[in-house]
ZAMAR-72409 format. One record per residue (C-alpha): chain; x, y, z. Coordinates in Angstrom, 3 decimals, padded with zeros to 6 digits. Each point is the difference from the previous one (the first is absolute). Layout:
# ZAMAR-72409
+-------+----------+----------+----------+
! chain !       c1 !       c2 !       c3 !
+-------+----------+----------+----------+
!     A !        X !        Y !        Z !
...
+-------+----------+----------+----------+
***
This chain:
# ZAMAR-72409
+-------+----------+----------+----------+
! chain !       c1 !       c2 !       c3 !
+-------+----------+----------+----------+
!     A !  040.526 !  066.075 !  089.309 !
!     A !  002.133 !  003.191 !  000.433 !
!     A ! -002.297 !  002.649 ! -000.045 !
!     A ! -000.394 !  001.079 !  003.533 !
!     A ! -004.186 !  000.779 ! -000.216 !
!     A ! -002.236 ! -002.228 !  000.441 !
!     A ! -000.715 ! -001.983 ! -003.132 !
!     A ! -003.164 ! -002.080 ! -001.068 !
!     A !  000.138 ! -002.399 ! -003.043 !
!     A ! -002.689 ! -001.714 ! -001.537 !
!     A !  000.513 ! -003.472 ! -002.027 !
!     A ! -003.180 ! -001.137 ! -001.902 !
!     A ! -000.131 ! -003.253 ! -002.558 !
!     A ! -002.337 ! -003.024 ! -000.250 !
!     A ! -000.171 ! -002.780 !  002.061 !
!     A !  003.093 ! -002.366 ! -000.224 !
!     A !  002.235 !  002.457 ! -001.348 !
!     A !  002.339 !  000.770 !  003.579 !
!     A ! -000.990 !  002.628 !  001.530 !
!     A !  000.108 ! -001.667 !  003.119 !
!     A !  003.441 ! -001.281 ! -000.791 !
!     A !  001.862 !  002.971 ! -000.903 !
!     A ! -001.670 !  002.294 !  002.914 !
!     A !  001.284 ! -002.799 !  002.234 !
!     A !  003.628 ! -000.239 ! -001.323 !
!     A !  000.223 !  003.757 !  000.065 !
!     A ! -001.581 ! -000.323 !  003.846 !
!     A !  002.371 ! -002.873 !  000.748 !
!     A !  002.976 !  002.116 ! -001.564 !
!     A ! -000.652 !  003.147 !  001.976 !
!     A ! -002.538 !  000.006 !  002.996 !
!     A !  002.901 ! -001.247 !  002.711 !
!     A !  001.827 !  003.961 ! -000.405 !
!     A ! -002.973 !  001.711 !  000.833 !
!     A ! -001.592 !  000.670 !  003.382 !
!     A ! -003.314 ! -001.890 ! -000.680 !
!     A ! -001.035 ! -001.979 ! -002.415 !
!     A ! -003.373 ! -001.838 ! -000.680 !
!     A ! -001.289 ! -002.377 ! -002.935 !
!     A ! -003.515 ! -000.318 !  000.022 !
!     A ! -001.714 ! -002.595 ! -002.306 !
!     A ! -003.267 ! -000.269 ! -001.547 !
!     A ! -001.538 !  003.502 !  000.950 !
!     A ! -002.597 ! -000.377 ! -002.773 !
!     A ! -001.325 ! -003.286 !  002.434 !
!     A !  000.890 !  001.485 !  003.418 !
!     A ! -001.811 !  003.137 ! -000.122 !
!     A ! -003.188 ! -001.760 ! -002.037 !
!     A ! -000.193 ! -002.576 !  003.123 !
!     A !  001.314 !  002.420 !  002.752 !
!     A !  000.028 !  003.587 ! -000.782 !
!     A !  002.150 !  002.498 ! -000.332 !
!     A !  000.516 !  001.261 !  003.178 !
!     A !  001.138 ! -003.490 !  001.255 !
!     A !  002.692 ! -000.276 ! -002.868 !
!     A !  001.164 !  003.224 !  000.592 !
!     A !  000.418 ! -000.798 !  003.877 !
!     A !  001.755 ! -003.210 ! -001.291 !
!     A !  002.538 !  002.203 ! -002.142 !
!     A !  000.843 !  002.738 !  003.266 !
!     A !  000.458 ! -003.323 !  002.446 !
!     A !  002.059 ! -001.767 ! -002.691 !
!     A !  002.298 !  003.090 ! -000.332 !
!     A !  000.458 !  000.478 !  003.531 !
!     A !  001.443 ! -003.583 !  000.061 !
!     A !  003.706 !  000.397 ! -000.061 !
!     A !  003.525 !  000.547 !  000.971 !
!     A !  000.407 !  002.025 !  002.975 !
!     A ! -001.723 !  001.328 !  002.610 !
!     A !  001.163 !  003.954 ! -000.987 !
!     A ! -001.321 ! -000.871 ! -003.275 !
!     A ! -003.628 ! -001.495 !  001.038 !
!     A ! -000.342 !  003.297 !  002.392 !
!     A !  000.491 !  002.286 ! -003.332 !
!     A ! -003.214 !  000.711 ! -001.358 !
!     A ! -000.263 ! -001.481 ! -004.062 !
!     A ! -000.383 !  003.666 ! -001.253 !
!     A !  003.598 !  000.146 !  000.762 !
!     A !  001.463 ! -003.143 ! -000.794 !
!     A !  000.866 ! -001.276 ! -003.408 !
!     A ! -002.243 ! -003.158 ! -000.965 !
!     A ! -000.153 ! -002.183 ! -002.782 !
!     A ! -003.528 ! -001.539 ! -000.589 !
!     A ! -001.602 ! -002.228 ! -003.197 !
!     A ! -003.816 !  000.125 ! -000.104 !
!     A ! -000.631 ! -002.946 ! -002.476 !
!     A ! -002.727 ! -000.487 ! -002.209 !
!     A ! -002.198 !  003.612 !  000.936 !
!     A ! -002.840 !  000.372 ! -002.208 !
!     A ! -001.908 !  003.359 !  000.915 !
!     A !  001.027 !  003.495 !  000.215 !
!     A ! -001.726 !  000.461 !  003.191 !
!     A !  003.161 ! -002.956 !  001.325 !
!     A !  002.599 !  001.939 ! -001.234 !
!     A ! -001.699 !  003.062 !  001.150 !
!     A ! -000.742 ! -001.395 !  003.802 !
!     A !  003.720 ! -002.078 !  000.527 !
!     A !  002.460 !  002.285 ! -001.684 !
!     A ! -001.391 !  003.659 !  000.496 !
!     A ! -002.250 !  000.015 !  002.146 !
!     A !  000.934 ! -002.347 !  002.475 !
!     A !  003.314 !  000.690 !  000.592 !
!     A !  002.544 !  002.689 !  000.024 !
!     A !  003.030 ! -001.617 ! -001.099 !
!     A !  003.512 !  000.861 !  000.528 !
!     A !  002.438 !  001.674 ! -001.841 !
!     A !  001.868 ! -002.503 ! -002.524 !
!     A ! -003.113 ! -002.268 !  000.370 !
!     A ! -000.683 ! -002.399 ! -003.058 !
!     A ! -003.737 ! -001.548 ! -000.919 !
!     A ! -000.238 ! -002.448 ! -002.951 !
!     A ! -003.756 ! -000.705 ! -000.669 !
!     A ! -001.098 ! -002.908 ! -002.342 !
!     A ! -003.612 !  000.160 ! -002.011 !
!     A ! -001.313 ! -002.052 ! -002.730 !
!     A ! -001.957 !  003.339 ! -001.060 !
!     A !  002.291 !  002.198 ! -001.257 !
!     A ! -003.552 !  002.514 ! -000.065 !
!     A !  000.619 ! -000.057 !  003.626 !
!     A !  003.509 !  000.890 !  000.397 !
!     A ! -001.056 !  002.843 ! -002.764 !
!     A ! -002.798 !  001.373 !  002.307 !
!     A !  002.493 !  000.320 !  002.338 !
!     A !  001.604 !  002.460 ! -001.654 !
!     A !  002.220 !  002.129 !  002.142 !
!     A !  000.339 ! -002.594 !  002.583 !
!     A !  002.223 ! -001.907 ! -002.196 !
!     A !  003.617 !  001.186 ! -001.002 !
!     A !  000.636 ! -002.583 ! -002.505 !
!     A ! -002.329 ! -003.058 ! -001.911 !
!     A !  001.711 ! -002.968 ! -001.787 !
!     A ! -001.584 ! -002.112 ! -001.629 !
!     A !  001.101 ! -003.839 !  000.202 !
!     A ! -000.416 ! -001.412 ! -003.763 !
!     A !  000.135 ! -003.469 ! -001.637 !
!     A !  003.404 ! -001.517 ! -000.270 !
!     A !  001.158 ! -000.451 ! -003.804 !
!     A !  000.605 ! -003.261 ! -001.257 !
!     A !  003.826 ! -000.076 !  000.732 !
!     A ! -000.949 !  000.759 !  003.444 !
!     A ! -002.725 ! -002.393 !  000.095 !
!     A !  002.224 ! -002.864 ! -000.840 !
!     A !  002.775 !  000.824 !  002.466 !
!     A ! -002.490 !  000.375 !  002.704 !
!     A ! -001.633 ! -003.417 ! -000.713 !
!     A !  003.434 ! -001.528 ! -000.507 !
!     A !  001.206 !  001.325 !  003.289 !
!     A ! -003.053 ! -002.012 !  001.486 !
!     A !  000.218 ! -003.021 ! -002.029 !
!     A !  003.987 ! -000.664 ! -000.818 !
!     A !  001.115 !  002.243 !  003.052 !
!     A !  001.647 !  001.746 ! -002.639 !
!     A ! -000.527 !  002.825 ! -002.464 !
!     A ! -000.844 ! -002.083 ! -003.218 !
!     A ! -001.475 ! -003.040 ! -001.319 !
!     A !  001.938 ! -003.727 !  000.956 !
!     A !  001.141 ! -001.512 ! -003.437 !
!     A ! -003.298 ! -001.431 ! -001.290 !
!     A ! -002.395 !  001.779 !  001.554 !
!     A ! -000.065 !  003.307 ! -002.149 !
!     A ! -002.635 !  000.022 ! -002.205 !
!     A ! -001.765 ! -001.508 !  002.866 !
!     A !  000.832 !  002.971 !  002.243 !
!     A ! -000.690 !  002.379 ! -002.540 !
!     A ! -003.719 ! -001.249 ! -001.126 !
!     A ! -000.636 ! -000.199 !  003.864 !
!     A !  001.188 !  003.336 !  000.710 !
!     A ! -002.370 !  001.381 ! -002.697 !
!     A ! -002.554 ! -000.943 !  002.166 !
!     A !  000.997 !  001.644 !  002.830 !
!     A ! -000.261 !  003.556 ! -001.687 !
!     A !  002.329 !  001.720 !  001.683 !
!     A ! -001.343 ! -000.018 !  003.092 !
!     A !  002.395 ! -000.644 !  002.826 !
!     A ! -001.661 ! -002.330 !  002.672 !
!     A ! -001.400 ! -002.294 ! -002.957 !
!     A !  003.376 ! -000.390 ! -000.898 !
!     A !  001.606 ! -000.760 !  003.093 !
!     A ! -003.039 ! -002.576 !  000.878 !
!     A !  000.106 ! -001.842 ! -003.491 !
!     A !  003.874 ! -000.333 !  000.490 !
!     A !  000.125 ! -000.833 !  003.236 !
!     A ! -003.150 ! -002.729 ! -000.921 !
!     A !  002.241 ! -001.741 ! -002.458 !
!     A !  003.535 !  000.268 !  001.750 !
!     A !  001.823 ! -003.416 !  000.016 !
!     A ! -002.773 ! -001.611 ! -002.180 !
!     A !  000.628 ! -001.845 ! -003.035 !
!     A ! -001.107 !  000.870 ! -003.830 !
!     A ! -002.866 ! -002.456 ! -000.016 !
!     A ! -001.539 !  002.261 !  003.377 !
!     A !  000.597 !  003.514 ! -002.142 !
!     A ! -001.644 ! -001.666 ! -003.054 !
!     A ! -002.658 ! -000.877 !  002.093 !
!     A !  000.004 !  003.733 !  001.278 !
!     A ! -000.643 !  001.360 ! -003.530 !
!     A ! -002.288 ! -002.358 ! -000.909 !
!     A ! -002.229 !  001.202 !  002.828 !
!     A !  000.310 !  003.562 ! -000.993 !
!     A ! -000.120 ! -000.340 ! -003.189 !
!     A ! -003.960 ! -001.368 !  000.985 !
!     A ! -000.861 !  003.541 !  000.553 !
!     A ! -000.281 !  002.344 ! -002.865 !
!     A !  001.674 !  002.153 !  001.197 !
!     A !  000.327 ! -001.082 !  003.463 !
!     A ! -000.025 !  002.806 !  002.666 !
!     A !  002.553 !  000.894 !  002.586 !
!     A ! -002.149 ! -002.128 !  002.356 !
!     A !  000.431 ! -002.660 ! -001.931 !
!     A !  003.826 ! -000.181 !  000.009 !
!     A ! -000.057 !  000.416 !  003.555 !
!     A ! -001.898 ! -003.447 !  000.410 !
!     A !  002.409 ! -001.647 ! -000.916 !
!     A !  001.962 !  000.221 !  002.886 !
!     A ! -002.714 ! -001.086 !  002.282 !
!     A ! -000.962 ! -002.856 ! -002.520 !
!     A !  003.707 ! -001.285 !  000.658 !
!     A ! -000.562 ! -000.477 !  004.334 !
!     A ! -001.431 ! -002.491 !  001.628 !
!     A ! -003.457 ! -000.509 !  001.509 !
!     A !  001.470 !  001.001 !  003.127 !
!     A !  001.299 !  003.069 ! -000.473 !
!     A ! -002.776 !  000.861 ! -002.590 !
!     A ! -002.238 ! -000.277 !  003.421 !
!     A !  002.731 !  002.439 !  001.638 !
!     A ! -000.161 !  002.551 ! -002.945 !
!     A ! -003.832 !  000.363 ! -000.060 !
!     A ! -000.044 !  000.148 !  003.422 !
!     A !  002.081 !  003.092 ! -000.101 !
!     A ! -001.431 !  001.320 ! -003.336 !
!     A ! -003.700 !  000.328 !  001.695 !
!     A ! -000.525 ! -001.261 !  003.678 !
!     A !  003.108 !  000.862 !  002.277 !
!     A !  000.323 !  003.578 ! -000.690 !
!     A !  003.254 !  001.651 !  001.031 !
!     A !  002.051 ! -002.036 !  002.989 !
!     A !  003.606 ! -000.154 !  000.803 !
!     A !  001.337 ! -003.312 ! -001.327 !
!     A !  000.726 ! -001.811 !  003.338 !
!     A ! -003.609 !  000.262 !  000.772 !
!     A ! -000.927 ! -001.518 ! -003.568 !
!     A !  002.415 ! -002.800 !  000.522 !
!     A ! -001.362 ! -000.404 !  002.939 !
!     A ! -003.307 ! -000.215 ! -000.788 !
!     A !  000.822 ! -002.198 ! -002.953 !
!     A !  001.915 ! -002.256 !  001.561 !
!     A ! -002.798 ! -000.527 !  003.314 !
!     A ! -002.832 ! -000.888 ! -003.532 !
!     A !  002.629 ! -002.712 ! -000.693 !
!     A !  001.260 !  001.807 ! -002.869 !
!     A !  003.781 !  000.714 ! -000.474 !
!     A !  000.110 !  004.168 !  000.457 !
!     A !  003.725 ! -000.033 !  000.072 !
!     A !  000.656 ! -002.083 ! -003.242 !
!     A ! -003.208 !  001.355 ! -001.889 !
!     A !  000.613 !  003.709 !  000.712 !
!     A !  004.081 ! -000.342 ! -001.017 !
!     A ! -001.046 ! -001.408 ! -003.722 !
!     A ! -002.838 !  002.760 ! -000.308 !
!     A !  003.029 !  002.640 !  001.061 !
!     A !  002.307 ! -001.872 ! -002.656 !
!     A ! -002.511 !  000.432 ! -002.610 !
!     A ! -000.400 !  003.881 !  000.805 !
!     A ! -003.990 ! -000.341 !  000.381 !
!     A !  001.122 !  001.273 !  003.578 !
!     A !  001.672 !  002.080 !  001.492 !
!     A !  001.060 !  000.769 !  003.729 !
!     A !  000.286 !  004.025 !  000.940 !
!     A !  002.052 !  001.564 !  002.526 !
!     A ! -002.236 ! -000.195 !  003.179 !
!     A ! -000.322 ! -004.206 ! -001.087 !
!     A ! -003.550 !  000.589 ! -001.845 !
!     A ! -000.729 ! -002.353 ! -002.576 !
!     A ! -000.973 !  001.359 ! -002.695 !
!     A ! -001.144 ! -000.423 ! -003.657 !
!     A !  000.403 !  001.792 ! -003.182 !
!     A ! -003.155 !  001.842 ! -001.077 !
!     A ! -000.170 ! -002.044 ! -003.417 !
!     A !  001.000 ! -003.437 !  001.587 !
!     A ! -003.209 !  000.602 !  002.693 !
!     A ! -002.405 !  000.690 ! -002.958 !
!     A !  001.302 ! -002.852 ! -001.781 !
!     A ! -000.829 ! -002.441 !  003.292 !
!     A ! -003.441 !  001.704 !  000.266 !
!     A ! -000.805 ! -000.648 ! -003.336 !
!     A !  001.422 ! -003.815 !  000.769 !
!     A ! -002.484 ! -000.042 !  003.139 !
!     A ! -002.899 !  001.226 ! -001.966 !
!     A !  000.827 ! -002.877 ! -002.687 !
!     A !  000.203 ! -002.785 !  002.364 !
!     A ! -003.517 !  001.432 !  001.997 !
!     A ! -001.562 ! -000.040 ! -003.403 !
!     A !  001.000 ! -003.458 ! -000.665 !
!     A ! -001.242 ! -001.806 !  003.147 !
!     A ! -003.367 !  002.077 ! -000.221 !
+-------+----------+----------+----------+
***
């Protein structure tokens, strides 16, 4: 953050592990001292279903949005912007949005996000920096799934080996954690027995499988919500999905609030709902089971 040139960093991991998350807090920390500042979700899906040109439109317009009039009259090549471009997944993206695009600012910082670390490679001198985003050891695993479960940073009395055989599960992976903890918060040792039990069905279960469990634990209700989202709605602000949840007789306000509790949602900055990338496989995959079984 000091260096006065323009700096572009890359931050590639799996699915699950935060990559979202930490580009965000560093966004959240930062963006209000510069000039501009733009976070732009999901480029992998935007440009597949709109194109390019139209994201990189939405970037200039998003930039332009802010403080003063003096400022919106300066041109972005000379105006210091912060901008995220989450989840990028070709060269020809990085290429298009951060050199090619745009002629940014002195001071100007881009954090890009890809699962394909080949990507962010073929970039090559596009990039000033790559980090990589790695699996959380198991001391860290069981503080972050504590900090979900107890709302504190280690097992309640009881509940260790518990914690510990669930964590296991959970393989380090960030968002698996946080679900499973937040999925058994305030429940009783009979409910994380239970838990096991289930995973312990699978040998050895996958990630997917440990995220189930959170939406085994709602009700029929907001299951109906979570699908909905997960393959028909596509991406709307949330008043207009409680909206349209409430006028089918189904409670939007109350069903989308528990999905949000459970982290299998999340709201962004400009009020999109939206939905990690391994929770919406895992609801695809739930759609697909319950097509097969009525036909």
């Amino acid at each position: 953050m000091e260096s006065k040139e323009v700096q572009i960093l890359g931050i590639y991991g799996r699915s699950g592990m935060g990559k979202t998350a930490i580009a965000q807090v560093v966004y959240d920390e930062f963006s209000s001292h510069f000039e501009g500042r733009c976070f732009l979700h999901n480029v992998r899906e935007e440009s597949e279903e709109h194109g390019l040109e139209y994201l990189s439109d939405k970037l200039i317009s998003k930039l332009q949005e802010d403080k003063s009039i003096p400022v919106q009259e300066m041109p972005i090549s000379k105006r210091r912007v912060f901008v995220v471009l989450d989840d990028v997944s070709t060269r020809e993206q990085i290429k298009h949005l951060v050199t090619e695009g745009i002629c940014w600012g002195p001071d100007s910082k881009v954090i890009v996000t890809s699962k394909k670390k080949q990507e962010l490679a073929a970039a090559g001198g596009l990039l000033h920096e790559m980090y990589e985003v790695k699996e959380l050891d198991f001391e860290e695993s069981l503080k972050l799934f504590s900090l979900n479960a107890f709302k504190k940073s280690h097992p309640e009395r009881g509940y260790e080996e518990l914690s510990k055989r669930l964590v296991a599960y959970a393989k380090g992976l960030p968002l698996a954690l946080k679900v499973l903890g937040l999925c058994l918060c305030s429940r009783d040792i009979e409910a994380w027995e239970n838990t096991l039990r289930k995973l312990e069905k699978h040998a050895p279960p996958r990630i997917r499988d440990v995220l189930k469990m959170s939406y085994d634990g709602l009700e029929v209700v907001q299951r109906q919500i979570f699908l909905g989202l997960t393959y028909f709605l596509g991406r709307k602000r949330k008043d207009q999905i409680m909206s349209l949840n409430d006028a089918n007789g189904i409670f939007g306000t109350i069903g989308i609030k528990e999905l949000l509790d459970k982290a299998l949602i999340f709201v962004s900055n400009d009020n999109i709902i939206r939905m990690p990338h391994l929770i919406q496989e895992m609801g695809w995959e739930i759609v697909c089971q319950e097509w097969n079984k009525k036909y």
